[in-house]
Structures are given as C-alpha cells and as structure tokens.
C-alpha positions in Angstrom: 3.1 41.2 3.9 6.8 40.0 4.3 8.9 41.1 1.8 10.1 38.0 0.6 6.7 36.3 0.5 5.3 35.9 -3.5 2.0 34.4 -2.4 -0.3 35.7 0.0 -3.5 33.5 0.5 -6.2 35.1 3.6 -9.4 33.0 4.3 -9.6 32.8 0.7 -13.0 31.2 -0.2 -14.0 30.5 -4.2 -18.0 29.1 -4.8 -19.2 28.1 -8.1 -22.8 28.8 -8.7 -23.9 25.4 -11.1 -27.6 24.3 -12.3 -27.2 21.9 -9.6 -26.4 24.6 -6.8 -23.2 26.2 -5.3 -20.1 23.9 -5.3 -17.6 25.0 -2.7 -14.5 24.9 -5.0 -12.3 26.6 -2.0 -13.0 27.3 1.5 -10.8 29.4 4.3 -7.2 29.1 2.4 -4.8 30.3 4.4 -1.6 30.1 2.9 2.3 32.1 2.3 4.3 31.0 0.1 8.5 32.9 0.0 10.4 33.7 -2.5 12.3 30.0 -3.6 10.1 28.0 -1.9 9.4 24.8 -4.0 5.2 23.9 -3.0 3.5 21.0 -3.6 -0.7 21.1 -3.3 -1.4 16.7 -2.5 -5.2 16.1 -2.4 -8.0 13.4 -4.1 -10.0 15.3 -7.5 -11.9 17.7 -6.5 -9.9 19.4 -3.6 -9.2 22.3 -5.1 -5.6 22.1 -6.0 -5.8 23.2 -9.8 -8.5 25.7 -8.4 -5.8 27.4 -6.0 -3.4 27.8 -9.2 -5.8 28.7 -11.5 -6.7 31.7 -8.8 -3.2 32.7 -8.4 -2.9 32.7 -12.3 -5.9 35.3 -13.1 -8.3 32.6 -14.4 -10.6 31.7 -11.4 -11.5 34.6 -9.3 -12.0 34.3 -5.9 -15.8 35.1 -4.1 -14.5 35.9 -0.9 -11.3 36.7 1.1 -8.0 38.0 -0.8 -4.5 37.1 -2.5 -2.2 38.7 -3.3 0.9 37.6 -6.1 3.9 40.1 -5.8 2.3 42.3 -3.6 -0.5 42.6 -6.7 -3.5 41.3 -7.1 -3.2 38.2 -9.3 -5.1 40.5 -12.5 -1.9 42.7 -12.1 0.3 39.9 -11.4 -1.0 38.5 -14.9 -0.2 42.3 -16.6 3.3 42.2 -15.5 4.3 38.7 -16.5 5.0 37.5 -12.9 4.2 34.0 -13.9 4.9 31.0 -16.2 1.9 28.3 -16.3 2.6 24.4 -17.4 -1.0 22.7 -18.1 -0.8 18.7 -17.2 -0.8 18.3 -21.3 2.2 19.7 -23.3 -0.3 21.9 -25.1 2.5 22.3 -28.0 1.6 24.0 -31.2 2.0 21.1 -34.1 2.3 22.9 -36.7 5.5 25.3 -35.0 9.3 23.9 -34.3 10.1 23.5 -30.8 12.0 26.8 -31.1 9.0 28.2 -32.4 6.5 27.1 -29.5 9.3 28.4 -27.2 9.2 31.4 -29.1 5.6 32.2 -29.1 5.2 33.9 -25.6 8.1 36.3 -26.5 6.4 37.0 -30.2 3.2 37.8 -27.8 5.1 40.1 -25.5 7.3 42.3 -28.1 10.9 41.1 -27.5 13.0 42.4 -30.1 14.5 39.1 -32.3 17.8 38.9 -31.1 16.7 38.4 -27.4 13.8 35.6 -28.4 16.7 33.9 -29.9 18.7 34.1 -27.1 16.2 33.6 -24.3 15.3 30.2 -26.8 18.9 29.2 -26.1 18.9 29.5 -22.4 16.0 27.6 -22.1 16.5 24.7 -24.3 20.3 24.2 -22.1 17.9 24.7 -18.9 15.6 21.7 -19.8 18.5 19.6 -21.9 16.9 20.0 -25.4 19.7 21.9 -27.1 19.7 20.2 -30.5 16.1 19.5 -30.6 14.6 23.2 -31.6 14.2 22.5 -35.3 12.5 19.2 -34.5 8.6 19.1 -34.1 6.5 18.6 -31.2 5.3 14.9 -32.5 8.7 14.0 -33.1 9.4 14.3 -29.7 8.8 11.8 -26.5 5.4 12.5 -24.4 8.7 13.8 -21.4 10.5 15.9 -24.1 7.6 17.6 -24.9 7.0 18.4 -21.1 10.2 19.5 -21.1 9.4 22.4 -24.4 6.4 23.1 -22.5 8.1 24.0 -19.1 10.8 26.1 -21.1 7.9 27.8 -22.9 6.8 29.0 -19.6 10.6 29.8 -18.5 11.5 31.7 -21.4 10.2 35.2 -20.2 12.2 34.5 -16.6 8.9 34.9 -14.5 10.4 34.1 -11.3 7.0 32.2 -10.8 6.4 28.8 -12.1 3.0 27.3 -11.9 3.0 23.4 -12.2 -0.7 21.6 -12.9 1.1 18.2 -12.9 2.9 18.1 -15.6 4.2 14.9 -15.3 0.8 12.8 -14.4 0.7 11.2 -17.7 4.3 9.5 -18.0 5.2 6.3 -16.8 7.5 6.1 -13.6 11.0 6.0 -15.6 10.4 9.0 -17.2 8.9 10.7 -14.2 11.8 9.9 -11.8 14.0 11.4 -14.3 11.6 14.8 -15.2 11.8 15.0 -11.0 15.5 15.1 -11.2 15.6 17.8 -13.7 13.2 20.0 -12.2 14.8 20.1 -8.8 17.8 20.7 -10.8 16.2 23.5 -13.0 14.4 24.8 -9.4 18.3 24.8 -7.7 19.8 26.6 -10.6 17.4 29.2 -11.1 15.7 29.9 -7.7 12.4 30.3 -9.4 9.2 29.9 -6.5 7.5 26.6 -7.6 3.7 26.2 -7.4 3.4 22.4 -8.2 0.0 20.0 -8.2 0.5 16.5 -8.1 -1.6 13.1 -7.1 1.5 11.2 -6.4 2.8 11.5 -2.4 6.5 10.6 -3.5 6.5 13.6 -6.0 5.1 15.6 -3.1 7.8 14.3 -1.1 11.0 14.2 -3.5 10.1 17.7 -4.2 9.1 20.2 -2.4 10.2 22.6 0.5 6.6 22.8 1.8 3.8 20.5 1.3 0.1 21.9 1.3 -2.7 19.4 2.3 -6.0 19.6 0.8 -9.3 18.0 1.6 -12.7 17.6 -0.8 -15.7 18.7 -0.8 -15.0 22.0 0.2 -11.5 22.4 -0.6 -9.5 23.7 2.6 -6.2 23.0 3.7 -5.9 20.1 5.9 -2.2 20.1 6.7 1.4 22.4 5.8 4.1 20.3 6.2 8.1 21.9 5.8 10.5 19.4 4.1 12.8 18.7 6.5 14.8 17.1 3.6 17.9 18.5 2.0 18.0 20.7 -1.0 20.1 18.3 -3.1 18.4 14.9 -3.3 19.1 11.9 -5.2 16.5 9.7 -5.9 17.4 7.0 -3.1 16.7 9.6 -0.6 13.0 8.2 -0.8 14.6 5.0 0.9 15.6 7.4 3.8 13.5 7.1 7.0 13.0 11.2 6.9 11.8 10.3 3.4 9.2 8.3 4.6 7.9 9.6 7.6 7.4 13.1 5.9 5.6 10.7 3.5 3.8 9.3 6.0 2.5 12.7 7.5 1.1 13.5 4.0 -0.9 10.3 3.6 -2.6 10.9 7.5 -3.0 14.8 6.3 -5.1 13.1 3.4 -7.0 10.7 5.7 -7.8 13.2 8.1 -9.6 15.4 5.3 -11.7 12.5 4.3 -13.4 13.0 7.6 -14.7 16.4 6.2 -16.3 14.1 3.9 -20.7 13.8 4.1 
C-alpha cells in the first residue's frame, strides 16, 4: 500500500443474506483513495454507495475481499478515531445547544474541558456558525444544522470525513452555497473526503475523483479524475470541462444500467 493512500479497497465483495435470498450489496470494489483527495460515489438507490461508506466506517462488514483505512482494518480505524461520519439528516440532539451537540463526541472521547471548548471554537469559525453555539438545533435553518452536524464530525480533527449526502434534502440555493463552504472547509483543512451524492453537478463541482456505481450488484462502473481546478466558483459548471466531465458521469451511469436483469 502507498503511503499516502487512506483507503484501500481489493475485490471487495459485501452479500446480505434476507428472507427473500442473498442481495449483492457490493461486488469486486476496487478502489484507492490518497491522502486529500475529495471522492464522490454517483449511482441510482441501491448501488451501494452508502454501503461502501458504511464499510469503510466499521458498520457493514465486508463477506469477501479486504480494506484497509490507514493501513488498519476499518474496526481499528474506528478505535483510533480516524474518521468523522455526517448522516444525510443533521441527527442533532434537541434537547443540547449547538455547542453542546458539537461537544458530545469530545465528552465521549475524554478531552479535558479546556480543549472541548477550544476545539468547539475552531469548528464553529470552520463552518461559519460562530455566534450560534448557545442557540438550539430547531432554531436553526435545515443548512445550518448541516453545518453543526459536519463540525460535530470535525471537532476531533479525523483527517477522514465521511459524507452520506448531507445536503440531499435542501433546496438548490442553500445547496450551492453548503458546496461553496465545503470545498472551502476541504481546501483549508486537507481533510480526505468520502462524499455520496444523487446529484451529477455536486459530483462534478466537487470532487477530485469521481466513483461510478452500477445496481444490482453494486460494482464500480467508472473512476473519473477531475480535471477541474482546485478553486472553483460556481460558474465553473458553465465551463465546457465542467460539462463534459459531467457528461462522462451520466454515460458511466448509463452504461451500469446495462448490468441491469
């Protein structure tokens, strides 16, 4: 394994045995991921997008092939904090202050007060919600509470982020503007970016390497390297490079349609 690769996926298969027989959730996942990269997973429900994630996070294991997360397996991984997850809902606590949802993971894991309070601080400037600690979560816009929830997983400083689209359920607006941030966040911190999305321009706009999938089993279809800038205003997606990367991710999809029965 390269040194500066975080994810290591071999032939990595994953069947789940149901009343109605085995569902091939993953099948043959080949896939590296370095240190910085920013990778979108594109592909219809059921493709095994979330599935991949979910593996790399501890909470699927595989049936066949390996991965490896830091050189770890992703149990270890897990055990040393390598990781921050942010679930497509906020999943914020109601009853806690932003501060304290931010707060809860470093509670969890033993850092000493002064440190939570600091690391709080940090994170809250990272995701432009300084001011808005003391408020709670339903006081908050559905994209400001996306925004606790990514700095909740940020506030430990995995240098791992794991994305199950976070921002699916916003309209456009908001969306356009959570993409900006989180490129901005991304450039700014360096963090390696695991992201699942539905949406081809979000693909597009933000990755460094976009991974392909096909249904029914789930199996990578097409790896396609941004061939895009790292800084990127939002009229890039006007660009022809824009769309022709675009357009290589909606044939990648097409093509795994033909896996279909």
């Amino acid at each position: 394994m390269r040194n500066s690769s975080v994810i290591e996926a071999k032939d990595l298969n994953l069947t789940f045995e149901t009343n109605d027989g085995p569902v091939h959730a993953l099948k043959g996942v080949t896939l590296t991921i370095d240190k910085g990269d920013f990778v979108s997973f594109i592909g219809p429900s059921g493709c095994g997008k979330t599935t991949f994630l979910r593996v790399v996070a501890a909470l699927e294991h595989p049936t066949g092939g390996s991965i490896t997360v830091n050189g770890m397996t992703p149990d270890e991984a897990r055990r040393q904090r390598a990781y921050g997850y942010v679930f497509q809902a906020a999943g914020l606590y109601p009853w806690r202050t932003i501060r304290g949802n931010i707060r809860l993971p470093l509670e969890i894991m033993g850092f000493p007060k002064a440190e939570q309070e600091a690391q709080i601080d940090r994170v809250l400037d990272l995701v432009e919600l300084r001011g808005f600690g003391k408020k709670y979560p339903w006081q908050l816009s559905g994209g400001m509470q996306q925004r606790a929830s990514i700095a909740r997983a940020l506030a430990f400083d995995a240098d791992l982020l794991l994305m199950d689209e976070p921002f699916g359920a916003l309209d456009e607006i908001v969306r356009d503007h959570l993409n900006e941030q989180l490129l901005h966040l991304w450039g700014s911190t360096n963090k390696t970016i695991g992201f699942v999305t539905h949406s081809i321009p979000e693909a597009v706009y933000l990755s460094t390497k976009i991974v392909v999938m096909s249904p029914r089993p789930g199996r990578i279809t097409d790896v396609i390297e941004s061939t895009l800038p790292r800084e990127r205003p939002l009229d890039i997606r006007d660009t022809p490079e824009f769309l022709e990367i675009a357009h290589r991710v909606r044939e990648g999809l097409r093509a795994g349609h033909a896996y279909d029965d």
